[in-house]
C-alpha positions as CSV (number, residue, x, y, z in Angstrom):
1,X,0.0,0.0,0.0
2,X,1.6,3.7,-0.8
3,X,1.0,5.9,2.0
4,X,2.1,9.5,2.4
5,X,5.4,9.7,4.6
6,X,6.3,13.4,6.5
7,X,9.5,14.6,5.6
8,X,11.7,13.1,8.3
9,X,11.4,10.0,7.5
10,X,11.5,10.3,4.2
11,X,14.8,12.2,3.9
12,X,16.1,9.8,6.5
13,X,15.2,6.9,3.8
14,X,16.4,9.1,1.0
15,X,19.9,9.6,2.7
16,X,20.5,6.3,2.6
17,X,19.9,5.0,-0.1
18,X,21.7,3.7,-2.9
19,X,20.3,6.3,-5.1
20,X,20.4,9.1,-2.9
21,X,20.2,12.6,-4.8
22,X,18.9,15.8,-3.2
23,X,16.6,15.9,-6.1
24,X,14.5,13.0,-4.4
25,X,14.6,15.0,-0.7
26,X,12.0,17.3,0.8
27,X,14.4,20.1,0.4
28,X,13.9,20.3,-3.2
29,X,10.4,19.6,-3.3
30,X,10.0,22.4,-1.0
31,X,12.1,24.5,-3.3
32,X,10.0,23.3,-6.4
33,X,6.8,24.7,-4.5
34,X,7.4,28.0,-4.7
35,X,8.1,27.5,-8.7
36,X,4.3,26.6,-8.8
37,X,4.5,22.7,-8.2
38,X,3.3,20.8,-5.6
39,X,5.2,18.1,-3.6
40,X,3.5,14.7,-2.8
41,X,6.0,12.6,-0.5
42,X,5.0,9.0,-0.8
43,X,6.0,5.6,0.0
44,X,5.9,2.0,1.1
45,X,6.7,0.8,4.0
46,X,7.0,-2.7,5.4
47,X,7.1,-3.6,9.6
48,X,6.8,-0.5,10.3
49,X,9.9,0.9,7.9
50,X,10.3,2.6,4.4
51,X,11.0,0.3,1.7
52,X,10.3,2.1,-0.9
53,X,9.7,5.5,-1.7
54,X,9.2,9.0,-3.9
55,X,8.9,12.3,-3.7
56,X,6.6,13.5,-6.5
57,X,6.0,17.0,-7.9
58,X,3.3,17.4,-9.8
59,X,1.2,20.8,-11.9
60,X,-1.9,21.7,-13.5
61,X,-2.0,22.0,-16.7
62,X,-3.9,25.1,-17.9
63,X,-7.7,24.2,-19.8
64,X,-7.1,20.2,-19.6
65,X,-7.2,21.0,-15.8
66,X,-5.4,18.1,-15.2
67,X,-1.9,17.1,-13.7
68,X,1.4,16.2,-14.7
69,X,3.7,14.0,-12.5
70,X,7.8,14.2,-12.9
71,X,9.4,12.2,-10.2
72,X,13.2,13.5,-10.3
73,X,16.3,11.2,-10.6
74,X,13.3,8.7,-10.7
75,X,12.2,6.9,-7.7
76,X,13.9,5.3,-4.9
77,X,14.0,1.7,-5.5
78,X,16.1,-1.6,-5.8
79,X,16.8,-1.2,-9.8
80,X,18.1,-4.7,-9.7
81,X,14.3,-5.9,-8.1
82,X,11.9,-5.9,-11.0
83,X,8.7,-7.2,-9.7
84,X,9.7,-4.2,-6.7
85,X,9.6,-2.0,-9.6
86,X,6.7,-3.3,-11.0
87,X,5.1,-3.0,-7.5
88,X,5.9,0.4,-7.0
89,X,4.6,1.8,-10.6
90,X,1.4,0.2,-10.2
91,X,0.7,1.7,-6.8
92,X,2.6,5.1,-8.1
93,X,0.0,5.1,-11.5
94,X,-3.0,4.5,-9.1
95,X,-1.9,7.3,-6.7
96,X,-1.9,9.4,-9.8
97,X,-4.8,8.0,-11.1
98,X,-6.8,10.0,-7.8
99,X,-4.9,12.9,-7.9
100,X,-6.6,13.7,-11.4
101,X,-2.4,13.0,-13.4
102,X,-2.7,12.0,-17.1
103,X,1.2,11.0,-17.1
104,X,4.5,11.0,-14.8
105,X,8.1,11.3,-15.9
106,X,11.1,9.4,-14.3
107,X,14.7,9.6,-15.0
108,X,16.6,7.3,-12.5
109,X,20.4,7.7,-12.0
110,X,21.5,4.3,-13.0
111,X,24.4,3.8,-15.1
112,X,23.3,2.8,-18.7
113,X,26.9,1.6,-19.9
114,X,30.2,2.3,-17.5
115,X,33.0,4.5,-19.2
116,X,36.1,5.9,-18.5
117,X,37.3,9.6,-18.0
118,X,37.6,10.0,-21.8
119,X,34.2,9.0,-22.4
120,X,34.9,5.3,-23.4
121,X,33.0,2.2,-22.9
122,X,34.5,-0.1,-20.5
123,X,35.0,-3.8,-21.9
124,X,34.1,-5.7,-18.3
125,X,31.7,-2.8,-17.7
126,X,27.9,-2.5,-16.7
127,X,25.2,-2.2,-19.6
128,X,21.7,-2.3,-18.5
129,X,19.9,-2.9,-21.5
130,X,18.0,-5.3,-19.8
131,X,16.4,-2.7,-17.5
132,X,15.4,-0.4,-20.3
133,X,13.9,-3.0,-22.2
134,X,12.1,-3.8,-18.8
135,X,10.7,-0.6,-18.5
136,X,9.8,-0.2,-21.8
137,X,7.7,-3.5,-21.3
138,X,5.5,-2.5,-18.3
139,X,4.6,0.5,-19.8
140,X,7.1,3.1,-20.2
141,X,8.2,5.3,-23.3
142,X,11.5,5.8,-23.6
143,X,13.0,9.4,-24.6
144,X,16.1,7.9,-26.0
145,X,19.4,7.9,-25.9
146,X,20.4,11.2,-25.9
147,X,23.6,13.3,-26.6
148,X,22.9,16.6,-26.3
149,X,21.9,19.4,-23.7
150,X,18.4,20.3,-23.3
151,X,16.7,16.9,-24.7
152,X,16.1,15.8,-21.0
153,X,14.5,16.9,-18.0
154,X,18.3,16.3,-16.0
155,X,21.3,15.5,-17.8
156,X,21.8,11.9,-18.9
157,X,25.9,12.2,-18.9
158,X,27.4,13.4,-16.1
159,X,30.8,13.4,-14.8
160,X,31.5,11.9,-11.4
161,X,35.0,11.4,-9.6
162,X,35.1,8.6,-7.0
163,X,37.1,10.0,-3.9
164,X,36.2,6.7,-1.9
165,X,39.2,5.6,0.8
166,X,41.7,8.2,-1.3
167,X,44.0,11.1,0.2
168,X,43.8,14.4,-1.6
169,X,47.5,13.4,-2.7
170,X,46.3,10.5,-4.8
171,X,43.4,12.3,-6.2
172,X,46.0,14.8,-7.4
173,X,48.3,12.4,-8.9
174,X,45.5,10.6,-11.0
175,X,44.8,14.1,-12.6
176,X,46.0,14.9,-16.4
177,X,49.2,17.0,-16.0
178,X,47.4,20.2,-17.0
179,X,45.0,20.1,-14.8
180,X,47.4,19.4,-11.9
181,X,49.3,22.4,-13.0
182,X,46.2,24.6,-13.2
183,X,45.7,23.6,-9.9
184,X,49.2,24.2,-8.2
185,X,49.4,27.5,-9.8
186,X,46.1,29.0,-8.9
187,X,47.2,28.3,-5.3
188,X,50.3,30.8,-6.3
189,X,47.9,33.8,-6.6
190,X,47.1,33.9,-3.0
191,X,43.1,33.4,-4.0
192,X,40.9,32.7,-1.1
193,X,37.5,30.3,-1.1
194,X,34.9,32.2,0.8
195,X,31.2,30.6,1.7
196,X,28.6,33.4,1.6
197,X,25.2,33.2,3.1
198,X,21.8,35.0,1.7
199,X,23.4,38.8,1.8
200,X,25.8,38.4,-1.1
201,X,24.0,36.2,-3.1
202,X,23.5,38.9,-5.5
203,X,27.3,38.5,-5.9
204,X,26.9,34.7,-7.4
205,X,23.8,35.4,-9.0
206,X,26.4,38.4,-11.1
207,X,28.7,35.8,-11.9
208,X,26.4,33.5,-13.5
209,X,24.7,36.1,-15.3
210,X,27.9,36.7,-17.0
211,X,29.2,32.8,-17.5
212,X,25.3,32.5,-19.0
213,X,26.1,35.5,-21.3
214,X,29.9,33.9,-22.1
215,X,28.6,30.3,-22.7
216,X,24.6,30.7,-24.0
217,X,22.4,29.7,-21.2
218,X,19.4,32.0,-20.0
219,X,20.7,32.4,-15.5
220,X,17.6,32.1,-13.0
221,X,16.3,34.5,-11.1
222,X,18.0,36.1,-8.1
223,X,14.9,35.0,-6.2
224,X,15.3,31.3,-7.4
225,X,18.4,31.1,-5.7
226,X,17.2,32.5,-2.5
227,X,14.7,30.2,-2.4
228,X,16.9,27.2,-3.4
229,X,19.6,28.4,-0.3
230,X,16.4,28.8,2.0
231,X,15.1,25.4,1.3
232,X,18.7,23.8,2.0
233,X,20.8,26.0,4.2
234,X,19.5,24.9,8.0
235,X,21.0,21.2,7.5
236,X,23.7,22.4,5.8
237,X,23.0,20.8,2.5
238,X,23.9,23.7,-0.1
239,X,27.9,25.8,-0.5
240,X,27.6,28.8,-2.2
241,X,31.6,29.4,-3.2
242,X,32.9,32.5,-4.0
243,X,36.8,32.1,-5.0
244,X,38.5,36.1,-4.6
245,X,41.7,37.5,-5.4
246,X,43.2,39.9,-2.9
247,X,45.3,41.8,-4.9
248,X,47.3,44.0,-1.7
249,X,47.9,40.7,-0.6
250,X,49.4,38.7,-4.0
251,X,51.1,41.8,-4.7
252,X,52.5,41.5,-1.2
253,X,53.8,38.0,-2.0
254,X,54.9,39.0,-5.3
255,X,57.2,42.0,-4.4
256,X,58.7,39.0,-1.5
257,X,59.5,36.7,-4.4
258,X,60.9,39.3,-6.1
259,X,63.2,40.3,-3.4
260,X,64.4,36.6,-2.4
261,X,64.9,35.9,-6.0
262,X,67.0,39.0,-6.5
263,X,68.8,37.9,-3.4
264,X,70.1,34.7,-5.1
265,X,71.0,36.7,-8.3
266,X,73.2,38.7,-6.6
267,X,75.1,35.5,-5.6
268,X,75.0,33.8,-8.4
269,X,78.1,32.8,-10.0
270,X,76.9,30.3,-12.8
271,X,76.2,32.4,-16.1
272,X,73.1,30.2,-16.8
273,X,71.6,30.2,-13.8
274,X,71.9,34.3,-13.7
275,X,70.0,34.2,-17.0
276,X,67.0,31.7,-15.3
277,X,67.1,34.2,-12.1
278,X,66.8,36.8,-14.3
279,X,64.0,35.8,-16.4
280,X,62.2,34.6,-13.3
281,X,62.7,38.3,-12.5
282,X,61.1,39.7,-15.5
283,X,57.5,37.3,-15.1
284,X,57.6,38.3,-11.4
285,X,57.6,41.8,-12.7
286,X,55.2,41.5,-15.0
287,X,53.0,39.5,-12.8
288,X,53.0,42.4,-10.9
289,X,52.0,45.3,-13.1
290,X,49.4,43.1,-14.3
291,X,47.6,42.7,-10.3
292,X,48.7,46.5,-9.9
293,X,46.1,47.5,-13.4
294,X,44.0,44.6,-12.3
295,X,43.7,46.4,-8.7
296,X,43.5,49.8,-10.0
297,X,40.5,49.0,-12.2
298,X,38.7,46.7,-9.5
299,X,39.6,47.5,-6.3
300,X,41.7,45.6,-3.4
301,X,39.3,42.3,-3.3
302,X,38.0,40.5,-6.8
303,X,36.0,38.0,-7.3
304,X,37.0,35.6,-9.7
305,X,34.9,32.3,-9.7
306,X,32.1,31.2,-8.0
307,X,30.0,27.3,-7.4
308,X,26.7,26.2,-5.9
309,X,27.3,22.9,-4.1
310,X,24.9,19.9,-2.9
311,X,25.7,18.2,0.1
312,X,23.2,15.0,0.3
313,X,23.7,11.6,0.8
314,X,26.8,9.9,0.4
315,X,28.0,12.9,-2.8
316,X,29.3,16.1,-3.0
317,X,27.6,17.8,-6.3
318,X,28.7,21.0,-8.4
319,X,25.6,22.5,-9.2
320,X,26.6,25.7,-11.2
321,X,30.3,26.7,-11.4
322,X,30.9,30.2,-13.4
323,X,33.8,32.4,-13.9
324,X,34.9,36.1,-14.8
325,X,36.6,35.8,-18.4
326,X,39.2,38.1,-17.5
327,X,40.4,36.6,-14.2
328,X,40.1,33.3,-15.9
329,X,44.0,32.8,-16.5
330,X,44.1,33.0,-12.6
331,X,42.6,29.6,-12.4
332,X,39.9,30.6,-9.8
333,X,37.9,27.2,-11.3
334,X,40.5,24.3,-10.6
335,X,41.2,26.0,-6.9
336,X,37.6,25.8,-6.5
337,X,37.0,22.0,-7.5
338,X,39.9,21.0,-6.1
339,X,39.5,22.7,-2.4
340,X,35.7,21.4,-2.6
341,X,37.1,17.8,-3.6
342,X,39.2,18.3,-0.1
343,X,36.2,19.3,1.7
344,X,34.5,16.1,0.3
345,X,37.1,14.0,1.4
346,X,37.3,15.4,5.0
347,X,33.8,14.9,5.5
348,X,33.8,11.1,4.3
349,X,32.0,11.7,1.2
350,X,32.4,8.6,-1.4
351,X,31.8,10.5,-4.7
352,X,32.6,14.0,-5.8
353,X,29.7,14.6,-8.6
354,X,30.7,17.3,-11.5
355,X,27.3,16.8,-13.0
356,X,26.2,17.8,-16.5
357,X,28.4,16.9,-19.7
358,X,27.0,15.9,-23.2
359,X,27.8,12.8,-24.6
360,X,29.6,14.3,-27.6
361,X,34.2,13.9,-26.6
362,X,35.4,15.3,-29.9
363,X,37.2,18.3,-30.2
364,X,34.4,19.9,-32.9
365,X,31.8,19.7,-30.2
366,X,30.6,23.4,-28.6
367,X,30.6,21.5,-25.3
368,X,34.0,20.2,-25.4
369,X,35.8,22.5,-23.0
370,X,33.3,21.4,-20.5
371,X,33.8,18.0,-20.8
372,X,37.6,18.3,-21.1
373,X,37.5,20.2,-17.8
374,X,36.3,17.8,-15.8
375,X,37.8,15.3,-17.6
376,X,41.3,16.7,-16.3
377,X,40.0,15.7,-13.3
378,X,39.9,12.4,-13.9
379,X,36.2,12.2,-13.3
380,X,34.8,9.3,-15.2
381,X,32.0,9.8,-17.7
382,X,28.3,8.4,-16.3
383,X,26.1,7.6,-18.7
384,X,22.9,7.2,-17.2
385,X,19.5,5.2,-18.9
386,X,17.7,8.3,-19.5
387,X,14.0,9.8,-19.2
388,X,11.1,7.5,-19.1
389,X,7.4,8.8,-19.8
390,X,4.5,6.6,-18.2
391,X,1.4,7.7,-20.5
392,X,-1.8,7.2,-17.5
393,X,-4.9,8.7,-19.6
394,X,-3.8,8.5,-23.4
395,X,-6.1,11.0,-24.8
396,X,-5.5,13.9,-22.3
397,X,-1.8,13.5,-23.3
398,X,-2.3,13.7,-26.8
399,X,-4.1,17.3,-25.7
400,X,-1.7,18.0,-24.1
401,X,1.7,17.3,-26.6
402,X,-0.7,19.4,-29.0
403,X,-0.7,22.3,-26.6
404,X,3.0,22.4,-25.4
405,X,4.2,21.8,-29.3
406,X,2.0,25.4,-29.7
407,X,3.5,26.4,-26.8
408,X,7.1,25.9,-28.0
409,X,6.4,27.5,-31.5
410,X,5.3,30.6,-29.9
411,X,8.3,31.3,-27.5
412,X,10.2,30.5,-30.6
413,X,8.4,32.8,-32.4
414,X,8.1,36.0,-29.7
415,X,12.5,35.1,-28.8
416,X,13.0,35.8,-32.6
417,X,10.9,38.9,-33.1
């Protein structure tokens, strides 16, 4: 029987499970309320304890006056059980059934085919075929398997580095040399992670306004991000980043290396290792008249990078990461991975989650530099089954496909005029 389960227990269950995402929490049901849905947390339970569960969200649909159902990263069962998963749609379409729903949507995070960092299929790997085609026969429609951005509700490749049982020291070694490097140097330019509460979320919401305007997305609003930090804040489920630049203080630390550096020219006897003093001169120079215009321009404190982070379960996820495009050769996005990826280990998370990529690896693709980011990471590529539709009442769907296609054609339309 599916009952209705009060948050407690539910994000207790949800914590623990294999699946556990914030996406299938209270939290973000709460958070998807004031967006105009509404949250239904339901379950099974057996002797008294959860077995099986969902959070739900669910809308009207203007004139049908009807609902749709979407429960996120799918619901929070044994994938490996299929007459459990059988169980719990059949109670899950009858729920919906009352509640006046014409379809649901599911996209679970299980792992369609295992691949390596570069986006490779594993020989010994996992493939679950066998589930699709399972869902597929009880009922679901499958949206495919897609490559590219925007064809799902929630990605379907993601990038996620397992930081299970390892020291910061071996995740560092396992990196591509570049991305080491971009790492060890952004740690020379004195920059600082700060956490910000509510006050300076303005701040972040800037930054991603401008990494939206750099790389073609449309940001939320500044109140969606209030919201999302209220809904998440009081357990401590949700890192707003800011990475900043003193510049008094890196200029400090500069005009030291220069001085210690000139020290050991002035004793050097070795005509080749004058010239490499030298030249290490000259960049430390230059270095420093390029802080000074930065600091003239900006002011004594610069923020250079920014991340929204998810704390849930047994994962650490990067939400939203966005930089400056001036301050990028600072590097303020590997110090801000990496010092997170610390902060997952010390807290005894097992995975650090980079989330979205597409599942396009060549060099021609215009998501590449995403991809090859967290790549450098050496963050393997998850490729996950993808977005399942369960049709309930066929004819009210067909309404409703009609009126969204309209829908779409007129955004389109008014975007373009």
């Amino acid at each position: 029987m599916l009952e209705e389960l009060n948050e407690q227990e539910f994000n207790e269950f949800s914590k623990i499970h294999p699946n556990n995402t914030f996406f299938q929490s209270s939290y973000w049901g709460n958070l998807k309320e004031t967006t105009g849905w509404k949250k239904h947390l339901v379950g099974i339970k057996e002797n008294g304890k959860v077995k099986c569960a969902s959070l739900l969200l669910s809308k009207r649909i203007p004139i049908l006056y009807k609902d749709m159902f979407y429960a996120p990263r799918g619901f929070l069962v044994d994938y490996t059980n299929l007459e459990e998963i059988t169980n719990f749609t059949e109670k899950i379409i009858q729920y919906i059934k009352k509640n006046k729903g014409i379809f649901f949507k599911i996209n679970p995070p299980v792992i369609y085919q295992e691949r390596d960092p570069n986006g490779d299929i594993k020989g010994s790997g996992k493939n679950n075929q066998k589930l699709v085609d399972y869902l597929k026969k009880i009922g679901y429609q499958h949206n495919g398997f897609t490559i590219h951005y925007g064809k799902d509700l929630e990605p379907r490749w993601i990038a996620v580095l397992d930081i299970a049982n390892k020291t910061k020291e071996e995740i560092l070694k396992q990196m591509r040399p570049t991305t080491r490097n971009g790492i060890l140097n952004a740690y020379k330019h004195g920059l600082k992670l700060i956490e910000i509460d509510k006050t300076r979320l303005s701040e972040f919401k800037h930054l991603m306004e401008h990494t939206g305007e750099r790389r073609g997305f449309i940001d939320r609003s500044l109140s969606y991000y209030e919201n999302m930090y209220q809904s998440f804040y009081k357990d401590d489920l949700i890192k707003i980043m800011l990475v900043e630049l003193n510049t008094r203080e890196y200029i400090e630390q500069l005009e030291m290396q220069y001085k210690t550096t000139e020290e050991k020219l002035a004793k050097a006897k070795k005509e080749g290792f004058k010239k490499e003093l030298q030249s290490q001169l000259d960049a430390v120079n230059k270095k420093t008249e390029d802080i000074k215009n930065i600091q003239k321009e900006h002011g004594e404190v610069i923020t250079v990078a920014g991340g929204l982070f998810m704390m849930f379960g047994t994962q650490v996820l990067s939400l939203f990461g966005a930089s400056y495009r001036e301050f990028m050769h600072l590097n303020g996005q590997y110090f801000l991975n990496f010092e997170m990826i610390k902060y997952a280990i010390q807290n005894n998370f097992q995975k650090f989650n980079f989330y979205g990529i597409t599942g396009e690896f060549n060099e021609e693709s215009p998501m590449y530099g995403l991809f090859n980011f967290k790549r450098g990471f050496h963050a393997d590529v998850v490729e996950l089954i993808g977005e399942f539709t369960y049709i309930i009442n066929r004819p009210y769907y067909i309404l409703y496909t009609g009126m969204f296609n309209i829908y779409k054609k007129l955004k389109k339309w008014r975007n373009h005029k």
